[in-house]
C-alpha positions as CSV (number, residue, x, y, z in Angstrom):
1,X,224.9,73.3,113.4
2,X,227.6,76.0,113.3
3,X,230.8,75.9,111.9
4,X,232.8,74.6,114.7
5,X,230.6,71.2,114.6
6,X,230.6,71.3,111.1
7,X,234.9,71.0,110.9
8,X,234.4,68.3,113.6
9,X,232.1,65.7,111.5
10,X,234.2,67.0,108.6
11,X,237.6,65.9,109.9
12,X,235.8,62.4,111.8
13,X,233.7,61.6,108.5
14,X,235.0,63.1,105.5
15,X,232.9,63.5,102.8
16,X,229.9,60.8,103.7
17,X,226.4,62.2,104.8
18,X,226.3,63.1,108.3
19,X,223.2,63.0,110.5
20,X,222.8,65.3,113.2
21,X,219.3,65.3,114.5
22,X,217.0,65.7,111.8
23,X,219.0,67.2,109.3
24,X,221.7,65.1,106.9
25,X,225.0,67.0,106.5
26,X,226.5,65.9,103.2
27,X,230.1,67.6,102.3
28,X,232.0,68.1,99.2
29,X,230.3,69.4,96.2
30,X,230.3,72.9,97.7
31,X,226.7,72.1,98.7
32,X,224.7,70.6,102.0
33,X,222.2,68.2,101.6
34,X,219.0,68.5,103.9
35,X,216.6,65.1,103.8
36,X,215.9,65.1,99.6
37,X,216.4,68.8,99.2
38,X,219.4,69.5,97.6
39,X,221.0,73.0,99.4
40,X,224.1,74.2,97.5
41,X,225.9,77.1,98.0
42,X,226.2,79.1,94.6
43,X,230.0,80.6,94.5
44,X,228.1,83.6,92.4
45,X,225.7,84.8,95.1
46,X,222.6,84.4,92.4
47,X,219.7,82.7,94.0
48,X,217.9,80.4,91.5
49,X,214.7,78.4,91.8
50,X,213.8,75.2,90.2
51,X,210.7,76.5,88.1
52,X,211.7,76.1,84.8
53,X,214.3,77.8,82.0
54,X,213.4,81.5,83.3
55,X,213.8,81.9,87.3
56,X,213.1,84.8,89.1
57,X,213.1,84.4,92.8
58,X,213.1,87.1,95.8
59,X,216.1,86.6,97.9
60,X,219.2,88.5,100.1
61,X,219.6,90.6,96.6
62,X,216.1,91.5,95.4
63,X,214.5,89.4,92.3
64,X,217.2,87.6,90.3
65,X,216.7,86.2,86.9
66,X,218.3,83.7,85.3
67,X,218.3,82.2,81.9
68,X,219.8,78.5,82.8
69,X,217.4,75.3,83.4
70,X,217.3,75.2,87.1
71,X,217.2,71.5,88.1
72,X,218.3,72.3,91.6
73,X,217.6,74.8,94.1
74,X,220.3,77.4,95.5
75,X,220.6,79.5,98.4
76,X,223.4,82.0,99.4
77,X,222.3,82.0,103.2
78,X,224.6,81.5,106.0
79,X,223.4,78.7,107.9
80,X,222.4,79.3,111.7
C-alpha cells in the first residue's frame, strides 16, 4: 500500500486499524501493525531483534548491536 493510500485511510479512519487485504494498517505510535507482528519504525535507523538483552541483527546497515531488552521487533525499511 503506498503512501498515497496510506494518507487516504489516514484522513477517513484516523488512528483505528485499517484492513486492506491481508495486512492490518494501524497508525499512530510511529509504527504499523501487520496481523500480531508489531512493525515500528525506529526514528534512529538501528534495527533490533527481539532475542533477548544483546541483539545483533543483519540489516540496511550491516550487524547492529544493541544493549536494550528488545521486546518488539523494528525495521527501518520503506514499505513497497
Amino acid at each position: 500500500m503506498g503512501i498515497e493510500e496510506q494518507n487516504h485511510a489516514k484522513k477517513r479512519y484516523g488512528n483505528k486499524p485499517v484492513r486492506y487485504g491481508s495486512k492490518l494498517f494501524r497508525y499512530g505510535n510511529n509504527g504499523r501493525r501487520y496481523g500480531n507482528k508489531i512493525v515500528q519504525k525506529n526514528v534512529t535507523g538501528i534495527n533490533q531483534c527481539d532475542t533477548g538483552a544483546n541483539c545483533s541483527v543483519t540489516g540496511a546497515t550491516g550487524i547492529v548491536t544493541g544493549t536494550k531488552s528488545c521486546e518488539t521487533r523494528y525495521e527501518n525499511k520503506i514499505e513497497k
